[in-house]
C-alpha positions as CSV (number, residue, x, y, z in Angstrom):
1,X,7.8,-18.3,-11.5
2,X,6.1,-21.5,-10.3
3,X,3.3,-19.4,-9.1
4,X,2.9,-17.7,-11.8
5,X,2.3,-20.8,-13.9
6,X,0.1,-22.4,-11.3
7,X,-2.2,-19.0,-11.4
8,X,-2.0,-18.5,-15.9
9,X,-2.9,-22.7,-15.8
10,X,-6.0,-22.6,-13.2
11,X,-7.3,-19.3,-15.4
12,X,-6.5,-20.9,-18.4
13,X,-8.4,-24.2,-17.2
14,X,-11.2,-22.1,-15.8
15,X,-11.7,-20.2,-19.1
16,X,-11.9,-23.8,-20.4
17,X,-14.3,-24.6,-18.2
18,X,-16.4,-22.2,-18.9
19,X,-16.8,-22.5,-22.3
20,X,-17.4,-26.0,-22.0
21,X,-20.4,-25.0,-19.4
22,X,-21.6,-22.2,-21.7
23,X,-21.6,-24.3,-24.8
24,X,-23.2,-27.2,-23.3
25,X,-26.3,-24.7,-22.2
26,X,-26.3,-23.2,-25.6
27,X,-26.3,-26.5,-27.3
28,X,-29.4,-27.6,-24.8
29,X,-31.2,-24.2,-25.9
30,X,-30.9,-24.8,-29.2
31,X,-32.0,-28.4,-28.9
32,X,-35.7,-27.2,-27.3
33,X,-35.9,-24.4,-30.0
34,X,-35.5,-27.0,-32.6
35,X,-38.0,-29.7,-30.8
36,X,-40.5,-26.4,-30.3
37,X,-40.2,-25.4,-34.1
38,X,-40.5,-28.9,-35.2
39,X,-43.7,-29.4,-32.9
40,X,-45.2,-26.1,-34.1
41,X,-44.8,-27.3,-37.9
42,X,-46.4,-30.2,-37.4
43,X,-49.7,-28.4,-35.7
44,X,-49.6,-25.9,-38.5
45,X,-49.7,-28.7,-41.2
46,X,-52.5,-30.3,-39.4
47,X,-54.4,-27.4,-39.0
48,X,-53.9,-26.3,-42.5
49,X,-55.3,-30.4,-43.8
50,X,-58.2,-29.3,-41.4
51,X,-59.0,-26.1,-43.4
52,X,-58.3,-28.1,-46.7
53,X,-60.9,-30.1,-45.4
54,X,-63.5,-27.8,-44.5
55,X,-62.7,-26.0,-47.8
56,X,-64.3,-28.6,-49.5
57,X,-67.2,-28.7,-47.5
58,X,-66.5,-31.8,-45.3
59,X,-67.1,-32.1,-41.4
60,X,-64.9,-34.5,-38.9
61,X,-67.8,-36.1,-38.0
62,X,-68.5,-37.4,-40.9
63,X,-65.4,-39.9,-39.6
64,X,-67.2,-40.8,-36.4
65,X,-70.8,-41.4,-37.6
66,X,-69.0,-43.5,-40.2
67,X,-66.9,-45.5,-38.2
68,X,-70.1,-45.8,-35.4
69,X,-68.2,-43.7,-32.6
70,X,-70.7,-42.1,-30.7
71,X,-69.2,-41.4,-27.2
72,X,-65.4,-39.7,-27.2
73,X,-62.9,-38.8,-25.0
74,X,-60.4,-36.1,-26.4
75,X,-56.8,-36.3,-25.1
76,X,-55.1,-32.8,-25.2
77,X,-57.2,-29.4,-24.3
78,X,-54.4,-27.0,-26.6
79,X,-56.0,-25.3,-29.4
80,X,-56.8,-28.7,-31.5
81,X,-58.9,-30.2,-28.6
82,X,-60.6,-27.1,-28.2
83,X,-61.4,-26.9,-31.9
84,X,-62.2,-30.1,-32.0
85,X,-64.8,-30.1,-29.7
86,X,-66.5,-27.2,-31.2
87,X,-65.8,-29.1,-34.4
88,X,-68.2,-31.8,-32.7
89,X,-70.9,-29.8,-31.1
90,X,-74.5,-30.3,-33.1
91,X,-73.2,-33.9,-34.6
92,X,-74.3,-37.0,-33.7
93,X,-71.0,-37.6,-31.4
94,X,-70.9,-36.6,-27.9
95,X,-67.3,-35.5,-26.1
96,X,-68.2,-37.6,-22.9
97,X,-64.5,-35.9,-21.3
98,X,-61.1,-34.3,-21.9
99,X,-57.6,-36.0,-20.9
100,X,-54.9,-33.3,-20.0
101,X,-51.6,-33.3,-17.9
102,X,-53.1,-29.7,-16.7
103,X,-56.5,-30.9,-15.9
104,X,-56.7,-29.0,-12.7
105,X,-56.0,-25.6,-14.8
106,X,-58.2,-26.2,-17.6
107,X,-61.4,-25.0,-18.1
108,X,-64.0,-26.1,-21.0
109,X,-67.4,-27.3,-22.0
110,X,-66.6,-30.5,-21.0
111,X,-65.0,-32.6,-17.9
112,X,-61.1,-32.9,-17.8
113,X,-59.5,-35.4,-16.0
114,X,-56.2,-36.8,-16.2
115,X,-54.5,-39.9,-17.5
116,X,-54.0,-40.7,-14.1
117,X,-57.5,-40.5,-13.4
118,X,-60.1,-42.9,-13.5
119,X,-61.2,-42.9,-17.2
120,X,-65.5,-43.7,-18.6
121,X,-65.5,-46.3,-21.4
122,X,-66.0,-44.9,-24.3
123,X,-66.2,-45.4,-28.2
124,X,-62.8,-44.0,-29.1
125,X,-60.2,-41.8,-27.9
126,X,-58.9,-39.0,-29.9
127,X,-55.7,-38.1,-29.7
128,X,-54.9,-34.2,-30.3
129,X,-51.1,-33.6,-29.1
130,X,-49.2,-33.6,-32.1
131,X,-45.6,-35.6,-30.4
132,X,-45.5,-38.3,-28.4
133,X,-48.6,-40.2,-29.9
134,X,-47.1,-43.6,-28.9
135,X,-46.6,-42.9,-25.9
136,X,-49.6,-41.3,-25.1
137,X,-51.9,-44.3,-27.0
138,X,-49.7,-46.8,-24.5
139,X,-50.6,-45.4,-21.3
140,X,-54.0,-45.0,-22.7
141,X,-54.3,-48.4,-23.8
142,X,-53.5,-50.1,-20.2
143,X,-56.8,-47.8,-19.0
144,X,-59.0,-48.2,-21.6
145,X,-60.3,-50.7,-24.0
146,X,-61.4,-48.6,-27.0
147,X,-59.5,-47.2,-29.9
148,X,-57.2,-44.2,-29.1
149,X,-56.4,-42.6,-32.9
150,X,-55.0,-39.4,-33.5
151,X,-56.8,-36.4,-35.0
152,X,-53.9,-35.8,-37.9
153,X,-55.2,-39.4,-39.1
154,X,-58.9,-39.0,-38.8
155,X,-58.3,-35.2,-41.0
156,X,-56.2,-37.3,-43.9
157,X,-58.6,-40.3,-43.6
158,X,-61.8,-38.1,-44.5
């Protein structure tokens, strides 16, 4: 009888166990869905101000000539850097380099380096990732000493 009881507890605390484990990796699944979802909102309503935008006829560098940024560095080669520097081309404003995490994989019309890299002055840094702007304009900031904005402000500023 004893080991009978010692052999329905360990299952029972096994089973227990388990569903503790399984619950805890859901929990941490859902958690990135969410954060993923909640990113991708925020690029779509970005990217839909930018088509407001050039719905009306207006141009991003219409923000840089007017704010006297000539040379720009663009942190974040995804789909809003890339359109942002074809946004660029023909205007007065020259993309000097790209900032990625993945600089080494990344291949465009300009230089990519990394934020670990040493960074050229420039006029002002823009920033494309949609999350973690603070932290990104901080560890900018202790490399360069120019303004590091991000590109959802400069698309509700024009």
């Amino acid at each position: 009888m004893k080991k009978g009881t010692i052999l329905v507890l360990s299952m029972l605390g096994g089973v227990v166990t388990g569903a503790g484990t399984v619950g805890k990796i859901q929990r941490n699944k859902i958690e990135k869905v969410k954060s993923m979802s909640e990113k991708h909102l925020e690029l779509f309503l970005m990217m839909n101000q930018w088509v407001k935008m050039k719905q009306q006829g207006r141009n991003l560098s219409e923000y840089f000539e007017r704010n006297g940024y000539k040379r720009i560095a663009v942190y974040g080669m995804s789909y809003a850097g890339e359109t942002f520097i074809d946004e660029l081309k023909g205007s007065k404003a020259e993309i000097v380099y790209g900032i990625d995490q993945r600089a080494n994989s990344i291949y465009a019309d300009v230089d990519i380096v990394s934020v670990d890299d040493a960074l050229k002055e420039v006029d002002v840094v823009v920033v494309t990732a949609i999350t973690f702007f603070d932290e990104i304009e901080e560890k900018l900031s202790r490399k360069l000493d120019c303004p590091i904005i991000s590109l959802e402000d400069v698309l509700y500023e024009i």
